[in-house]
C-alpha positions as CSV (number, residue, x, y, z in Angstrom):
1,X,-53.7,-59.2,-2.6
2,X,-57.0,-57.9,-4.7
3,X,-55.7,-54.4,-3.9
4,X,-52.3,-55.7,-5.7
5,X,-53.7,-56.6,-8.7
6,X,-56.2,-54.1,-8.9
7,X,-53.5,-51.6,-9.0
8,X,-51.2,-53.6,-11.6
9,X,-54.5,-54.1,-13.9
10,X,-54.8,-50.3,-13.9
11,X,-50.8,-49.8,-14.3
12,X,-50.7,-52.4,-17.1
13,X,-53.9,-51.0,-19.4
14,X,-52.9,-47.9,-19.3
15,X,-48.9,-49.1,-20.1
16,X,-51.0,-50.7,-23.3
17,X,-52.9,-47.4,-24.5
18,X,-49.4,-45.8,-24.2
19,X,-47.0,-47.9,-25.6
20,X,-49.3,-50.6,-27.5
21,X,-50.2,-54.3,-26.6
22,X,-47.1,-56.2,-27.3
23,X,-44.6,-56.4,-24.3
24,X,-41.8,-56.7,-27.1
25,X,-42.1,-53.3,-28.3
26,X,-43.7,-52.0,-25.0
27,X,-41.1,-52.1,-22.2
28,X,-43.0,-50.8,-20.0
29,X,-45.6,-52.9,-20.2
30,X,-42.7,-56.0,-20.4
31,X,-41.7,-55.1,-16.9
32,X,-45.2,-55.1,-15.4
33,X,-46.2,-58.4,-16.6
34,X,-42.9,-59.6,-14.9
35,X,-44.2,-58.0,-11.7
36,X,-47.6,-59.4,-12.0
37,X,-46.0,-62.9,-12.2
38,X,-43.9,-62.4,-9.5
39,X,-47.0,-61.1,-7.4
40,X,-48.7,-64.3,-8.6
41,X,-51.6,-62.5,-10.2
42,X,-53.5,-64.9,-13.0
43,X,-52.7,-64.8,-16.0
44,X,-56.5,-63.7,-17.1
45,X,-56.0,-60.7,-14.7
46,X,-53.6,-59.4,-16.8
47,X,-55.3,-60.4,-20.4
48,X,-57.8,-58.6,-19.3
49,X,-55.6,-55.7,-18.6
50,X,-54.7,-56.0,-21.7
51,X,-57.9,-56.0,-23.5
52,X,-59.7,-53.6,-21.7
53,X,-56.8,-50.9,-22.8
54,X,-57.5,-52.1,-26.6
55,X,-61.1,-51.8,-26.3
56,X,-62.9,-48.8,-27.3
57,X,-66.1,-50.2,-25.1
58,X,-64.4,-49.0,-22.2
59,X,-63.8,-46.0,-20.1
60,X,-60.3,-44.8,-20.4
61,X,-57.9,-44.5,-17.7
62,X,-56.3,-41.1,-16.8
63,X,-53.7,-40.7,-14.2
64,X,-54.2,-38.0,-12.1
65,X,-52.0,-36.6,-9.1
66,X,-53.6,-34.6,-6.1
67,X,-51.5,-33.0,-3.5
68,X,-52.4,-31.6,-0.1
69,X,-51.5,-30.8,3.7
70,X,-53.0,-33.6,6.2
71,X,-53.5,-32.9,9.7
72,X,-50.2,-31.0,11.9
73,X,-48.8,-30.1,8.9
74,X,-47.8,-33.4,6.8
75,X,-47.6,-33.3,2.9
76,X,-49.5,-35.8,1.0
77,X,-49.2,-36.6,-2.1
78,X,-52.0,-38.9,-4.2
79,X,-51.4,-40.4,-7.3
80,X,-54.7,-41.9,-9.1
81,X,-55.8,-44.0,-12.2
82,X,-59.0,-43.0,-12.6
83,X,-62.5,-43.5,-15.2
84,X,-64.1,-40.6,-13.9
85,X,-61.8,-37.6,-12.5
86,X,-64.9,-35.5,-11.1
87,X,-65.8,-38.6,-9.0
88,X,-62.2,-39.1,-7.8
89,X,-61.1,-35.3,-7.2
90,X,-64.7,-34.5,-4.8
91,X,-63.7,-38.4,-2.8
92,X,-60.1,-37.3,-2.6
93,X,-61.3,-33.4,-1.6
94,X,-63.9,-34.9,1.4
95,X,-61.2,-37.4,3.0
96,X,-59.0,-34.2,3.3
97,X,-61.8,-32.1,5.3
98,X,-63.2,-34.9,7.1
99,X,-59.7,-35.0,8.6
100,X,-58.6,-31.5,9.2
101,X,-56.3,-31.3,6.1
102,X,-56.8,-29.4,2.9
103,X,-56.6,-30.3,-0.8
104,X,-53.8,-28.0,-2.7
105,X,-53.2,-27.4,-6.4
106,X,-51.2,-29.3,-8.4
107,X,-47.4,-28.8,-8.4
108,X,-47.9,-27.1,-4.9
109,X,-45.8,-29.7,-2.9
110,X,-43.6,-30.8,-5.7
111,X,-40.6,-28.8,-4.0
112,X,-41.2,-31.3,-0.9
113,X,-40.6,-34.5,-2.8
114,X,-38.0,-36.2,-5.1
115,X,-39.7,-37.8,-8.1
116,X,-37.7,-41.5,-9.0
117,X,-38.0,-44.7,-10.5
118,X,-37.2,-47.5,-8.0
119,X,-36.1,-51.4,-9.6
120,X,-36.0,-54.2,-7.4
121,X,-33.7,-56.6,-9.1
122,X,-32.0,-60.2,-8.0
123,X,-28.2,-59.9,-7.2
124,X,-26.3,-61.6,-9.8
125,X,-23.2,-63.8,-8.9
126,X,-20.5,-62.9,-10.7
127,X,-21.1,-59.0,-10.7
128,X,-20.7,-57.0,-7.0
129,X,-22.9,-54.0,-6.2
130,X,-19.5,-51.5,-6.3
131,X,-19.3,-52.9,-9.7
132,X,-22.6,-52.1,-11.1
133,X,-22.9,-49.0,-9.1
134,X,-20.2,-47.6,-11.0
135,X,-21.8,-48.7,-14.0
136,X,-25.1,-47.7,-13.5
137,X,-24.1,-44.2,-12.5
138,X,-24.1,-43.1,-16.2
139,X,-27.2,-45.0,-16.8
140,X,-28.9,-42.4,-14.4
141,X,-29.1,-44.8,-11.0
142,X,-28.3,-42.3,-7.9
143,X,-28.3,-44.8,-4.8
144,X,-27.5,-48.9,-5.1
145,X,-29.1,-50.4,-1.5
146,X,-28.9,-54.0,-0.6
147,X,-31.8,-55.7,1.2
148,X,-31.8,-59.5,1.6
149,X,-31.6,-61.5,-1.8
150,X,-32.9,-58.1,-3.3
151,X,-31.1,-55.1,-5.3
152,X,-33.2,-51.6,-4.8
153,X,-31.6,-49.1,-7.6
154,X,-33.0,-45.0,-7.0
155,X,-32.6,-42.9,-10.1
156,X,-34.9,-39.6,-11.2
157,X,-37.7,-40.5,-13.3
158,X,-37.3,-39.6,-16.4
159,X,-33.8,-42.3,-17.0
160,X,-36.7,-45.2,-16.2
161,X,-36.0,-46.5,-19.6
162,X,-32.5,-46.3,-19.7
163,X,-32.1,-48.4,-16.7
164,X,-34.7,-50.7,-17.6
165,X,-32.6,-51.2,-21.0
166,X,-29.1,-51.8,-19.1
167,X,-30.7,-54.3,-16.6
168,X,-32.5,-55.9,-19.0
169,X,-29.3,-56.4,-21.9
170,X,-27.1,-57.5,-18.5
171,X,-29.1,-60.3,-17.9
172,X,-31.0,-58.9,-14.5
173,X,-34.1,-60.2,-13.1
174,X,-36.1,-57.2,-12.4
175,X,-38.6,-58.3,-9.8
176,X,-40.6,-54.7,-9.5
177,X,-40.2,-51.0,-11.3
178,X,-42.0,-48.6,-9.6
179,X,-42.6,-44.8,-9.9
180,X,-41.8,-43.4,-6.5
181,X,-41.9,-39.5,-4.5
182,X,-39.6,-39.5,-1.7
183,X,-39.4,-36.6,0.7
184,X,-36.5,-34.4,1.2
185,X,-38.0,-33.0,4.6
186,X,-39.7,-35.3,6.9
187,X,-41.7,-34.2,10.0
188,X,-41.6,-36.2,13.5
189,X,-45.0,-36.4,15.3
190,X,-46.3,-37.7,18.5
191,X,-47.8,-40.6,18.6
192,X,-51.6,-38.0,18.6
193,X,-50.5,-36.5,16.1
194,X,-49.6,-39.4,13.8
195,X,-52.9,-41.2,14.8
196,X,-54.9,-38.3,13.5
197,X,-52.6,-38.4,10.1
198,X,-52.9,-42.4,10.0
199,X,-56.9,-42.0,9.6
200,X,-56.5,-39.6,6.4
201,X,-53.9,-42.0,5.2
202,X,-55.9,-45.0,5.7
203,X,-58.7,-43.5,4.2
204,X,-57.4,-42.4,0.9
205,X,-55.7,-45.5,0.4
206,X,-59.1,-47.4,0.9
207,X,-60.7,-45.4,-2.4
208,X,-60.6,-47.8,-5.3
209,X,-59.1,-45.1,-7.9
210,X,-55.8,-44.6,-5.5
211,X,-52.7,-46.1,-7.2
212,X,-50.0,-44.5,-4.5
213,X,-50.0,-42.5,-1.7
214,X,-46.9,-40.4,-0.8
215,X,-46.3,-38.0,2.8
216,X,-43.2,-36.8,4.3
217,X,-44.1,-38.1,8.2
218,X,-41.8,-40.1,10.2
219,X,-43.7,-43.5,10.7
């Protein structure tokens, strides 16, 4: 739960440096206070968020993305808000050789992954998912899934706001919007092999200035 709101502070000050402090004009920044209440973070939390991106006392935020090969082969992906990048990068660089993997450049592995904006939205009543599929299509959505009382909608990236728009004039709850890199080639291990990969994995999500961590093994 503290990681949780750790990682929606960090999302939701530097929505505020981007797009301003009022969730009106910020959309953005709208849909992540939705998702902190749905997450049941406090409500201070996320004033604090808030004011931490409008003060100029504080260390700025930068996102910063690190990609490399873990053990037998499998692609990772890190994606980081950070205060200090030379802190984060060397961290990031020594869980890759403690664990027989190997920190890349950046872009290197960007062939490996599709880069998409997931929403988690309630079902509505009166509309069915063939219905808004077809509408969503030209919105930019790719792939409608149903999962319980939930709605997952995949579209690339960069129509994140033009879904967010349609969902949110069409009366939608959205429950979560995420940024997320899926893998178009994934990698089967044996259960070894995917023990060694699990102690990278665990380890790089246990640093404090990870937001996401993305690979392209069969779990």
């Amino acid at each position: 739960m503290a990681r949780v709101f750790t990682k929606l502070g960090k999302q939701i000050t530097i929505a505020v440096r981007e797009g301003g402090p009022d969730p009106d004009t910020n959309p953005r920044l709208r849909v992540l206070i939705q998702q902190s209440k749905k997450e049941n973070m406090p409500k201070e939390n996320v004033e604090r968020a808030i004011k931490k991106a409008t003060s100029k006392d504080e260390a700025d935020y930068k996102e910063m993305v690190y990609e490399g090969y873990g053990p037998n082969g499998i692609a990772i992906v890190v994606e980081t808000a950070t205060d200090n990048p030379t802190r984060t990068v060397a961290n990031i660089r020594s869980y890759f050789n403690r664990y027989n993997g190997s920190l890349g450049t950046t872009g290197s592995l960007q062939f490996l992954f599709d880069h998409k904006c997931v929403f988690k939205v309630a079902p509505k009543v009166d509309v069915s998912i063939e219905d808004m599929e077809l509408e969503l299509i030209d919105f930019g959505v790719d792939e409608l899934v149903e999962d319980e009382d939930t709605i997952i909608l995949y579209g690339d990236f960069q129509f994140y706001s033009s879904i967010q728009k349609y969902l949110e004039e069409n009366g939608f709850e959205i429950f979560s919007a995420e940024f997320e890199r899926i893998p178009n080639d994934m990698k089967e291990l044996n259960e070894e092999q995917k023990a060694q990969v699990m102690k990278l994995l665990e380890k790089i999500e246990d640093d404090e200035d990870v937001q996401n961590v993305f690979h392209n093994m069969i779990e």
